[in-house]
N, CA, C and O atoms as a Maestro MAE file, in Angstrom:
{
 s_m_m2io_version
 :::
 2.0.0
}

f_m_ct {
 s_m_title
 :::
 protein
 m_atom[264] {
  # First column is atom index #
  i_m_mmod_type
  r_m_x_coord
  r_m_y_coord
  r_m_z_coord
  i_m_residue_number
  s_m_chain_name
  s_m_pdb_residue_name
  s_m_pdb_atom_name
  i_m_atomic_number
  :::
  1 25 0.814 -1.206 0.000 1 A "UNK " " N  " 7
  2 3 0.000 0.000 0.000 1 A "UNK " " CA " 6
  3 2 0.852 1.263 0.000 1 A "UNK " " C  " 6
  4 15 0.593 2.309 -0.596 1 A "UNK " " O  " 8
  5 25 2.211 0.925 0.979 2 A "UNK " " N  " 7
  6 3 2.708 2.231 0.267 2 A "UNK " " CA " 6
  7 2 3.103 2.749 -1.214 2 A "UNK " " C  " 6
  8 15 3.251 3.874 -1.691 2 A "UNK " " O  " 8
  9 25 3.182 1.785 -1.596 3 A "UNK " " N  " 7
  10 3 4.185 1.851 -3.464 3 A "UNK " " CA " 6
  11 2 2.226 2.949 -3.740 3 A "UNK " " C  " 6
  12 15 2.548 3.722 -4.642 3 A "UNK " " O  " 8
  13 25 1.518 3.094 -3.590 4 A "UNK " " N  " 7
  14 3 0.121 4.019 -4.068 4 A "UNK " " CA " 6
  15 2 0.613 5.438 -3.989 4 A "UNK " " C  " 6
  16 15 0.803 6.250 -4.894 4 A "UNK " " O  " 8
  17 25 0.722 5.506 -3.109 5 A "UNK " " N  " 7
  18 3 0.967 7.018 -3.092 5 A "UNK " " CA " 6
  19 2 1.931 7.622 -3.717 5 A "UNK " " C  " 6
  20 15 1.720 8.630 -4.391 5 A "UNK " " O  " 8
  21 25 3.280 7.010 -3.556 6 A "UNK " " N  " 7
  22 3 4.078 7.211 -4.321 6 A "UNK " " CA " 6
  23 2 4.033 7.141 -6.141 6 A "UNK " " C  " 6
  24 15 4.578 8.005 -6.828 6 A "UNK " " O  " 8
  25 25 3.398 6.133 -6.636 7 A "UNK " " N  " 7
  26 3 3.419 6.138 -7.781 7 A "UNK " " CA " 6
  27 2 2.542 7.334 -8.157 7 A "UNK " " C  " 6
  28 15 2.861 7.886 -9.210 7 A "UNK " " O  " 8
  29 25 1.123 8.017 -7.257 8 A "UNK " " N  " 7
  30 3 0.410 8.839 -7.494 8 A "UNK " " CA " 6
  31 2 1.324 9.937 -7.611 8 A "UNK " " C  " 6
  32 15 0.885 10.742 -8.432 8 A "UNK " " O  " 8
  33 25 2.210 10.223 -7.211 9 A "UNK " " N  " 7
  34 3 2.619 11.402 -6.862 9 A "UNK " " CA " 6
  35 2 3.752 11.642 -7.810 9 A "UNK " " C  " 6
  36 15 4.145 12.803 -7.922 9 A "UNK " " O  " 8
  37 25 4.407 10.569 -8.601 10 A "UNK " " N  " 7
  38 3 5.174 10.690 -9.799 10 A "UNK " " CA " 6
  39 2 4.627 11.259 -11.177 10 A "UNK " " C  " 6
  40 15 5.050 12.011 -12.056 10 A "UNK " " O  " 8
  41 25 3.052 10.258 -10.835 11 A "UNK " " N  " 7
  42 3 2.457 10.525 -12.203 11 A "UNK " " CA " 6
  43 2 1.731 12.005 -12.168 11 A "UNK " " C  " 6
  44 15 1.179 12.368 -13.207 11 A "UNK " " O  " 8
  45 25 1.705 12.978 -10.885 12 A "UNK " " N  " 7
  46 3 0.897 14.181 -11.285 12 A "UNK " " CA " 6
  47 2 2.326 15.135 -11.275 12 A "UNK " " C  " 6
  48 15 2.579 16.206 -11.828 12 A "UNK " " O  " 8
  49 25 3.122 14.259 -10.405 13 A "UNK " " N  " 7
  50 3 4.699 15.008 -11.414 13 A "UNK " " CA " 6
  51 2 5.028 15.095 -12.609 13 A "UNK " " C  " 6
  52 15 5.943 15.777 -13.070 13 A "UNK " " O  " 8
  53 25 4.091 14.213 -13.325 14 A "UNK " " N  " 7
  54 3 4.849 14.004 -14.531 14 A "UNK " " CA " 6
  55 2 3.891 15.068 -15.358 14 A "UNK " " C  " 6
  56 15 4.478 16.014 -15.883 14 A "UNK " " O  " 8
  57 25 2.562 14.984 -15.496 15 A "UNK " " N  " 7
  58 3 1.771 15.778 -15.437 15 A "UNK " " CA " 6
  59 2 2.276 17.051 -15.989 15 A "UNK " " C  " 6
  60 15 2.381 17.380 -17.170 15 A "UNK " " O  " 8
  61 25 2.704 18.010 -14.419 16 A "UNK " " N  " 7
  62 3 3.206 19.474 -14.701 16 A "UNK " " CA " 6
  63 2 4.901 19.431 -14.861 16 A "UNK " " C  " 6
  64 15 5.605 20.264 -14.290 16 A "UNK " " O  " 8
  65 25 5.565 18.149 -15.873 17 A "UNK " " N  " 7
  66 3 6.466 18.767 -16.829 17 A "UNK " " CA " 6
  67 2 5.634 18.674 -17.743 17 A "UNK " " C  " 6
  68 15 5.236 19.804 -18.026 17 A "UNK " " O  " 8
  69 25 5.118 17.827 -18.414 18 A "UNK " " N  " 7
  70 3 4.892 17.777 -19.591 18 A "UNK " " CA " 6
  71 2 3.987 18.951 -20.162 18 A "UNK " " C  " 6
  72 15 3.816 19.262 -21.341 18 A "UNK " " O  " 8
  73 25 3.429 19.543 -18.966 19 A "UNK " " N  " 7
  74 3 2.462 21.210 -19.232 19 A "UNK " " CA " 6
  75 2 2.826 21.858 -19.257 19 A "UNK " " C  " 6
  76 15 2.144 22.784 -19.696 19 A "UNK " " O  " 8
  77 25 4.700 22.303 -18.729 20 A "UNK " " N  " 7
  78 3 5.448 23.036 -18.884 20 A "UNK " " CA " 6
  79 2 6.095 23.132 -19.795 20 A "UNK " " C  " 6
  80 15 6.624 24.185 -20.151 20 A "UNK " " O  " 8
  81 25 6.208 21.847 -20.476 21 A "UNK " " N  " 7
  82 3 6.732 21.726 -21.986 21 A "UNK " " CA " 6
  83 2 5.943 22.367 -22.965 21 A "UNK " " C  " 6
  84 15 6.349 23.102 -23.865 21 A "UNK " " O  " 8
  85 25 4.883 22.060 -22.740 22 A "UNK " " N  " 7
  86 3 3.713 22.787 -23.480 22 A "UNK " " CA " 6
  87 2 3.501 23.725 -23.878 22 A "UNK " " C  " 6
  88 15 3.180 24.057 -25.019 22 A "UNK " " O  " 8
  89 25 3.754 24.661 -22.385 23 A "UNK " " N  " 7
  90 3 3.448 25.717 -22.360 23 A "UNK " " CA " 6
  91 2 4.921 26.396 -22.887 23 A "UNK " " C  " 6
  92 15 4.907 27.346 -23.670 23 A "UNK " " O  " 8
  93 25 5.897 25.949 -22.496 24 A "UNK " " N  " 7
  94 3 7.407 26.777 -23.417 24 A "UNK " " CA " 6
  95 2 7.219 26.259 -25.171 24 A "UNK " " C  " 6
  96 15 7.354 27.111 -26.050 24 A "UNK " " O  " 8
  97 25 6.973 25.128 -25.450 25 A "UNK " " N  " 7
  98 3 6.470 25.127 -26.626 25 A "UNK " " CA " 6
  99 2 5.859 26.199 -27.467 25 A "UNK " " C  " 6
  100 15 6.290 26.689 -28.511 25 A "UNK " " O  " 8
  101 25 4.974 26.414 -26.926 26 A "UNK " " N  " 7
  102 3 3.572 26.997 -27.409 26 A "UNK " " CA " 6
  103 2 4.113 28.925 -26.926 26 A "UNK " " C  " 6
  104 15 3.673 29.965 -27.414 26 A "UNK " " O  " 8
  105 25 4.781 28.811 -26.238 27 A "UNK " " N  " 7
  106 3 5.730 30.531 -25.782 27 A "UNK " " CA " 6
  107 2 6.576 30.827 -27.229 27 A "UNK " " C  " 6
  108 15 6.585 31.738 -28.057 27 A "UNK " " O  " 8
  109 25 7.383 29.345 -27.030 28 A "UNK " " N  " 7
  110 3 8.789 29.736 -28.307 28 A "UNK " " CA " 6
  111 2 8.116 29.730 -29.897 28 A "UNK " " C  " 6
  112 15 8.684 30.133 -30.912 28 A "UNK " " O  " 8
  113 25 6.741 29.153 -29.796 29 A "UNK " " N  " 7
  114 3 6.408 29.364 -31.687 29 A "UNK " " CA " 6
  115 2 5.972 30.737 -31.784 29 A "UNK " " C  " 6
  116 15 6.105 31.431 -32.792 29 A "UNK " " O  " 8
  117 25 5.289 31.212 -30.370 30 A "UNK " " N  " 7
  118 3 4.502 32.534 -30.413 30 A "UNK " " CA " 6
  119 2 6.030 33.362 -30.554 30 A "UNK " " C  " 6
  120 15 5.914 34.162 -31.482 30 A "UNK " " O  " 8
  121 25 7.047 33.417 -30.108 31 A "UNK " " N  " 7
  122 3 7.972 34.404 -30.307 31 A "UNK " " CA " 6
  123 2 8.633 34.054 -31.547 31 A "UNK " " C  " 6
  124 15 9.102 35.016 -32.154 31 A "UNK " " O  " 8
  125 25 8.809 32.729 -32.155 32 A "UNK " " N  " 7
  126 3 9.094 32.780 -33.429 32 A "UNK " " CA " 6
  127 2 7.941 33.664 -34.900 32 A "UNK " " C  " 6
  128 15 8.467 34.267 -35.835 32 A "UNK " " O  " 8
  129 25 6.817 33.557 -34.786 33 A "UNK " " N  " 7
  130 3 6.209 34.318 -35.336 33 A "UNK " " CA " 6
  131 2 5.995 35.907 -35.370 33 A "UNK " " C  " 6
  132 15 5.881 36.702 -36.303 33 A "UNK " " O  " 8
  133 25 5.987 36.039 -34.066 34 A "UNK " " N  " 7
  134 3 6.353 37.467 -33.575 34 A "UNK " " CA " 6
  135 2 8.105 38.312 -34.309 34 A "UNK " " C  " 6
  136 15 8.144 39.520 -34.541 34 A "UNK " " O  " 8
  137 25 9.062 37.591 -34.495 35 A "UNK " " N  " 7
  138 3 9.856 37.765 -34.656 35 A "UNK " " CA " 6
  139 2 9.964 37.297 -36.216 35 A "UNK " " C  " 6
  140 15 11.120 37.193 -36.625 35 A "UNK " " O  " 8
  141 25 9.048 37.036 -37.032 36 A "UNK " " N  " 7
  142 3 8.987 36.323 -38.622 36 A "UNK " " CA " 6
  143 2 8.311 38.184 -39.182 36 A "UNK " " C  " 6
  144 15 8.574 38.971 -40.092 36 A "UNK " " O  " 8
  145 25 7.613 38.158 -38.307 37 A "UNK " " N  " 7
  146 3 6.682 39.681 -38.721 37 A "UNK " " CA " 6
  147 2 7.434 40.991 -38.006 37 A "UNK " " C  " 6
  148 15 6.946 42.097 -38.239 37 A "UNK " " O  " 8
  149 25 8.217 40.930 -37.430 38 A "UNK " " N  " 7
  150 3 9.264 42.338 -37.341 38 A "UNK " " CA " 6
  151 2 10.674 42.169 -38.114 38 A "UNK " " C  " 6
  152 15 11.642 42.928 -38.085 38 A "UNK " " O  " 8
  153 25 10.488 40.788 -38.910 39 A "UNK " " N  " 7
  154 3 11.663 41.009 -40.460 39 A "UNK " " CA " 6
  155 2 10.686 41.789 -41.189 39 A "UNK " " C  " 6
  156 15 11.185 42.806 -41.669 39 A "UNK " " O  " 8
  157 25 9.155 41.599 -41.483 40 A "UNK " " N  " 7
  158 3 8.911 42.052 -42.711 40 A "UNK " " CA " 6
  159 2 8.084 43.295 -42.524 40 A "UNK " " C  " 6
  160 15 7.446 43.827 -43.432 40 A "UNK " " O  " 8
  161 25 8.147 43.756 -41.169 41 A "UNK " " N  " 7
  162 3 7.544 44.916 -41.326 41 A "UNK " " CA " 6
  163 2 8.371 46.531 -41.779 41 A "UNK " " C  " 6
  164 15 7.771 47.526 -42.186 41 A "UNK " " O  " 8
  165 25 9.668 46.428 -41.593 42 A "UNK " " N  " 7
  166 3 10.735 47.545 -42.414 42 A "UNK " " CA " 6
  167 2 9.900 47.646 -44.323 42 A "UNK " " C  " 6
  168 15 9.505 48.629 -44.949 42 A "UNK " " O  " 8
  169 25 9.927 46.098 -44.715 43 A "UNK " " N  " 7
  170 3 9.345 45.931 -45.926 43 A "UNK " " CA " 6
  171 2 7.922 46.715 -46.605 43 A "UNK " " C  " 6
  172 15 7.672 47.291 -47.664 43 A "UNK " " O  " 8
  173 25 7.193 46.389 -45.393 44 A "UNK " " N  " 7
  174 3 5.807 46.371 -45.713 44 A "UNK " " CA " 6
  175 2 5.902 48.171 -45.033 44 A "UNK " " C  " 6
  176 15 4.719 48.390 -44.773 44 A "UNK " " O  " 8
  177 25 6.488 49.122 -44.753 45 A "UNK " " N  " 7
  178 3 6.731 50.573 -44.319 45 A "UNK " " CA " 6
  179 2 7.165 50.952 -45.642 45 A "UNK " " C  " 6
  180 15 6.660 51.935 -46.185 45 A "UNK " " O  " 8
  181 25 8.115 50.215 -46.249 46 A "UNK " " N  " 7
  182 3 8.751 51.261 -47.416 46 A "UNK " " CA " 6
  183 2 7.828 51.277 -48.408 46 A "UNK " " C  " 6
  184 15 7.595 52.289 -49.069 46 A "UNK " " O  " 8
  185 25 7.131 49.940 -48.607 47 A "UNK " " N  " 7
  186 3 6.305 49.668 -49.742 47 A "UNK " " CA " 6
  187 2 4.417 50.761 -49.557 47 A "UNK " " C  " 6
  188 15 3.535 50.952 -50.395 47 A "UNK " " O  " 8
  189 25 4.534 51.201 -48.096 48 A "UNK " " N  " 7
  190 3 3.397 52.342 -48.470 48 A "UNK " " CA " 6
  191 2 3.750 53.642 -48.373 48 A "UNK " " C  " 6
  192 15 2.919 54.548 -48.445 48 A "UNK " " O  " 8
  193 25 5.354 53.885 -48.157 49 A "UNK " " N  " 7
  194 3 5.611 55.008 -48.429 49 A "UNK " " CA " 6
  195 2 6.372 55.088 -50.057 49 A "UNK " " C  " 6
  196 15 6.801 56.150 -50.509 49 A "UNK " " O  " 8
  197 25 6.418 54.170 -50.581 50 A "UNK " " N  " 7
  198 3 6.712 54.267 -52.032 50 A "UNK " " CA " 6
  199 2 5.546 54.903 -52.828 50 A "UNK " " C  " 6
  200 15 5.497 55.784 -53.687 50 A "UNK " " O  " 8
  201 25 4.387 53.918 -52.056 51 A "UNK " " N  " 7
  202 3 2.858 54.136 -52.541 51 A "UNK " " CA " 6
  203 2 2.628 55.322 -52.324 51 A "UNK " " C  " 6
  204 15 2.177 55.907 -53.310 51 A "UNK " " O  " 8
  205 25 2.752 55.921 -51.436 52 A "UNK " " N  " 7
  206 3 2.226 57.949 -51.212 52 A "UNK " " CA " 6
  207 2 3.022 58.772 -52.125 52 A "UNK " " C  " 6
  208 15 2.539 59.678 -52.804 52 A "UNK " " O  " 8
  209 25 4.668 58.316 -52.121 53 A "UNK " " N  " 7
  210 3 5.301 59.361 -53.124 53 A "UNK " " CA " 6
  211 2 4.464 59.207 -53.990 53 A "UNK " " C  " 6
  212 15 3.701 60.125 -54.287 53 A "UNK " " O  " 8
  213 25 4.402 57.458 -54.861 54 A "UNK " " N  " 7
  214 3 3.865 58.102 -56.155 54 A "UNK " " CA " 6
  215 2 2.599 58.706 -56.522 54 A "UNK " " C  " 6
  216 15 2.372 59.463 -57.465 54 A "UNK " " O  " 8
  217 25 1.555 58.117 -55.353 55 A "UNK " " N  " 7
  218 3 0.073 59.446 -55.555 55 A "UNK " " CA " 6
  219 2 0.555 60.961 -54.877 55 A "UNK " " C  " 6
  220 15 -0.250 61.892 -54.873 55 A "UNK " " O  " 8
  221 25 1.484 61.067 -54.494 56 A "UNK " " N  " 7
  222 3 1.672 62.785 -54.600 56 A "UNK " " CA " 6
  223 2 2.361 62.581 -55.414 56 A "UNK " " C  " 6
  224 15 1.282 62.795 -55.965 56 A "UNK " " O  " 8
  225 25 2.970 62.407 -56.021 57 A "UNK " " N  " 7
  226 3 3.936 62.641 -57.402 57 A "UNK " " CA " 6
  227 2 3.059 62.972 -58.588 57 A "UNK " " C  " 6
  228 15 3.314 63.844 -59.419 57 A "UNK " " O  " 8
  229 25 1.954 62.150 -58.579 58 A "UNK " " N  " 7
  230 3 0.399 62.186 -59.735 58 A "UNK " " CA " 6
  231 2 -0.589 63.319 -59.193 58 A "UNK " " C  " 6
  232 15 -1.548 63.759 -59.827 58 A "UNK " " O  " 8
  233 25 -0.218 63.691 -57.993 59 A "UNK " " N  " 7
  234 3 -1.660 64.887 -57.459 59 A "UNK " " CA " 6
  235 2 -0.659 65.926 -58.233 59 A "UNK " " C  " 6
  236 15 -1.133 66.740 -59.025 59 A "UNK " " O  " 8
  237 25 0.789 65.862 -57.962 60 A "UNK " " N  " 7
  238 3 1.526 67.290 -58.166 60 A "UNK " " CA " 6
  239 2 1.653 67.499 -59.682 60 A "UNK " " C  " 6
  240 15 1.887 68.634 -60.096 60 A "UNK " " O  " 8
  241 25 1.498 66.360 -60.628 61 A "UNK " " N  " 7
  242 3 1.324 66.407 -62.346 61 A "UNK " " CA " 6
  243 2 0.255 67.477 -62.557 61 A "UNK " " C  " 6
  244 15 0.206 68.566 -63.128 61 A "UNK " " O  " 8
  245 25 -0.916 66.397 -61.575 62 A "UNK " " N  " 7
  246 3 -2.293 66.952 -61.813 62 A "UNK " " CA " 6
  247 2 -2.375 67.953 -62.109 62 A "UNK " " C  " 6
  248 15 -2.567 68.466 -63.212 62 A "UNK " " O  " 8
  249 25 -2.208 68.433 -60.947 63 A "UNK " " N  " 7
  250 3 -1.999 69.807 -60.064 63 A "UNK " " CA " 6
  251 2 -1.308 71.174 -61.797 63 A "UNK " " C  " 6
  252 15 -1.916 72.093 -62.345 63 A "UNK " " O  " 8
  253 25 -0.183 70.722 -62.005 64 A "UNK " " N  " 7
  254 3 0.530 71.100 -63.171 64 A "UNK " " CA " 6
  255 2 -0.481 70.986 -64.507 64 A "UNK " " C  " 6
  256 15 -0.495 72.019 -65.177 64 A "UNK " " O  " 8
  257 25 -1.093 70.199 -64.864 65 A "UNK " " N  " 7
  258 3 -1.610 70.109 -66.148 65 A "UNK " " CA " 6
  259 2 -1.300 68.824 -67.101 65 A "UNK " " C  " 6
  260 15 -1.801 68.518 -68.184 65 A "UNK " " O  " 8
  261 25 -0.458 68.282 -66.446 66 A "UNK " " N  " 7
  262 3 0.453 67.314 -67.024 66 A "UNK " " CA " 6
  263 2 -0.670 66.319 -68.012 66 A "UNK " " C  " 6
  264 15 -0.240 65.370 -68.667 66 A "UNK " " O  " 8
  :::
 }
 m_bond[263] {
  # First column is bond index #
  i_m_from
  i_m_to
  i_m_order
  :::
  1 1 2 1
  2 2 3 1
  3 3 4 2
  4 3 5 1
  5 5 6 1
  6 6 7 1
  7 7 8 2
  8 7 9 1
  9 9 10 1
  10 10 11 1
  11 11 12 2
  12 11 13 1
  13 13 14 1
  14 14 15 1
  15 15 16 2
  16 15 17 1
  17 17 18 1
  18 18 19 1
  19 19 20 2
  20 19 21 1
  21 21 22 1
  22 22 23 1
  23 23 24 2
  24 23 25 1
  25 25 26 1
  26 26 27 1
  27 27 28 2
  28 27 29 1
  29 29 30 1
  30 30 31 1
  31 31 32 2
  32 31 33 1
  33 33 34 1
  34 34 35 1
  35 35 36 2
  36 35 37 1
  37 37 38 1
  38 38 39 1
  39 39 40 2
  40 39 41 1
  41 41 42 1
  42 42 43 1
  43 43 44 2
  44 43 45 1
  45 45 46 1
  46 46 47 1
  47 47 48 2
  48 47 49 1
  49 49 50 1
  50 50 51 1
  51 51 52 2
  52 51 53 1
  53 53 54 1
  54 54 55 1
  55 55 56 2
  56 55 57 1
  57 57 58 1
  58 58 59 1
  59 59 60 2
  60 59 61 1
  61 61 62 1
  62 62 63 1
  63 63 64 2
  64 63 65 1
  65 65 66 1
  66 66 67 1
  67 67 68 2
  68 67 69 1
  69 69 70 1
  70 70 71 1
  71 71 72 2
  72 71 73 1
  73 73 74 1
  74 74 75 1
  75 75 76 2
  76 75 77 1
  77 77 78 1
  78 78 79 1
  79 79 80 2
  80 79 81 1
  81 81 82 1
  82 82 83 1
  83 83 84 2
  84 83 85 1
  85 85 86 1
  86 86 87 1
  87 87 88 2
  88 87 89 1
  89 89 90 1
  90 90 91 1
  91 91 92 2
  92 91 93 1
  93 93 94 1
  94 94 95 1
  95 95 96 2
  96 95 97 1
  97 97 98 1
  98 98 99 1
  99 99 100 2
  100 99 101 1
  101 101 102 1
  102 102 103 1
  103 103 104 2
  104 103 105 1
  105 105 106 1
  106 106 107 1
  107 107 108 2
  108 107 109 1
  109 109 110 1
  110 110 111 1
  111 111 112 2
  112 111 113 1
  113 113 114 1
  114 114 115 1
  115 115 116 2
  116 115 117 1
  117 117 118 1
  118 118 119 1
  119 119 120 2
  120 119 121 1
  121 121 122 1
  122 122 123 1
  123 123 124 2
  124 123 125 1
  125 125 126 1
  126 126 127 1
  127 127 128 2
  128 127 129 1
  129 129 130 1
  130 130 131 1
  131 131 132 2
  132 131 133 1
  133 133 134 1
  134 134 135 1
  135 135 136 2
  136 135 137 1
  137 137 138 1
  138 138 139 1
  139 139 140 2
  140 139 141 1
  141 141 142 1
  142 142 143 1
  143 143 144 2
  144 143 145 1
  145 145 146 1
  146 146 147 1
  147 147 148 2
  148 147 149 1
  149 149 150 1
  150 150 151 1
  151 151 152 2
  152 151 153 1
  153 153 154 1
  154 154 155 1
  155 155 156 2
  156 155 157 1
  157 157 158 1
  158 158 159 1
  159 159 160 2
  160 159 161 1
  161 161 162 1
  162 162 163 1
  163 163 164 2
  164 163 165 1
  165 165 166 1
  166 166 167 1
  167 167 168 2
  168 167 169 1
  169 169 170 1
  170 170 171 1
  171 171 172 2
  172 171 173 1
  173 173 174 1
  174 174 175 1
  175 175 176 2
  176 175 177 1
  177 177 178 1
  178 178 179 1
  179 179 180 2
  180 179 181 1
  181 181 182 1
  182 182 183 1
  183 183 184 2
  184 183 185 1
  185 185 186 1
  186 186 187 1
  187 187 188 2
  188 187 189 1
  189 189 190 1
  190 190 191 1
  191 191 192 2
  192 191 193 1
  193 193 194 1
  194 194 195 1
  195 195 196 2
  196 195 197 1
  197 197 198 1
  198 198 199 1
  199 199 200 2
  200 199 201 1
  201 201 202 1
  202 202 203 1
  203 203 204 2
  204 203 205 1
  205 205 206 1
  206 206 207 1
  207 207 208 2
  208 207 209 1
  209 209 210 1
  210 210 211 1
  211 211 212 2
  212 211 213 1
  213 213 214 1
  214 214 215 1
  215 215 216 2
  216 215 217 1
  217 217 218 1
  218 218 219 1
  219 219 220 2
  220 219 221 1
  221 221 222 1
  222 222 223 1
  223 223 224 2
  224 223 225 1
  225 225 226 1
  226 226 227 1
  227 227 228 2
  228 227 229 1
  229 229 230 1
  230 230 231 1
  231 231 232 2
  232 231 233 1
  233 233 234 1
  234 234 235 1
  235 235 236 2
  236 235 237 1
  237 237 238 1
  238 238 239 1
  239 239 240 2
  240 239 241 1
  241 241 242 1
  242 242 243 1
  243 243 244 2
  244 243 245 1
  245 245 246 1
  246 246 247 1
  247 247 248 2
  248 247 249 1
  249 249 250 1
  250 250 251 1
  251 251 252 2
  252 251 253 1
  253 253 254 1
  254 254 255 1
  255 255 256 2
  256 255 257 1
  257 257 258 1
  258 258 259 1
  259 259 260 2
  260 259 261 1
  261 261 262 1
  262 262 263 1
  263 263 264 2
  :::
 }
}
């Protein structure tokens, strides 16, 4: 009767690693994604300020007669 308790008490050990694994798992993909989208956000900045030069570049034609 003692080997009960003991084995109980391994298996809810075992329990909260494997939830801790989980949970660092499930931490390290969230910071890998997080960190996939601050490579491409420099990208995705230049590409709508490319976009404004060239509609002011076309208001300022306008604007001219062009």
């Amino acid at each position: 009767m003692r080997l009960f308790p003991l084995l109980l008490a391994i298996l809810l050990a075992g329990c909260g690693v494997s939830e801790t694994a989980t949970v660092a798992a499930t931490a390290g993909a969230a910071k890998a994604k997080e960190a996939e989208q601050a490579k491409a956000a420099p990208a995705q900045v230049q590409g709508k300020l490319d976009e404004a030069f060239k509609q002011a570049e076309q208001k300022r034609e306008a604007a001219e007669g062009r």
